[in-house]
Phi, psi and omega in degrees: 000133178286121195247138205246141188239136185242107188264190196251129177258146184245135182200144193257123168331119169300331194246307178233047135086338172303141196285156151208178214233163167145182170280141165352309197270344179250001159247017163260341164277337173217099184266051147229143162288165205250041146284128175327293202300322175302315191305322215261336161331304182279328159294278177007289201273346166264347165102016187329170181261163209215084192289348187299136176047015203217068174156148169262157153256131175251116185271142172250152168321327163285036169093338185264150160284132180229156181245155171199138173276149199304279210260081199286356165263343158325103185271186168251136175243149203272152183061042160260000000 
């Protein structure tokens, strides 16, 4: 049996630049870091919708859930 070693590749956050550490393949699938204080940045800053205490559930006939929001002008803001 072939034996596999996986090493840590160092890569900079795409949106604040903070450095990080892990593998090749998982920081190429997802190249932002999983700081809390970034995550709520980059919602800010894509204009999300603030879904918190701000939506209904509509069950739909196939089996799925659709969420929609009460008020669609509620942005999300970072440290809320």
């Amino acid at each position: 049996m072939k034996k596999l070693t996986i090493t840590q590749s160092n890569m900079t956050c795409k949106f604040c630049g903070k450095e990080m550490k892990g593998s090749h393949r998982a920081l190429m699938a997802n190249p932002f870091c999983n700081d809390k204080s970034c995550y709520e940045q980059r919602l800010e800053a894509s204009g999300a919708i603030d879904l918190r205490d701000n939506h209904e559930l509509i069950c739909l006939e196939n089996g799925y859930v659709e969420v929609k929001p009460i008020d669609p002008n509620k942005k999300f803001k970072a440290g809320t």
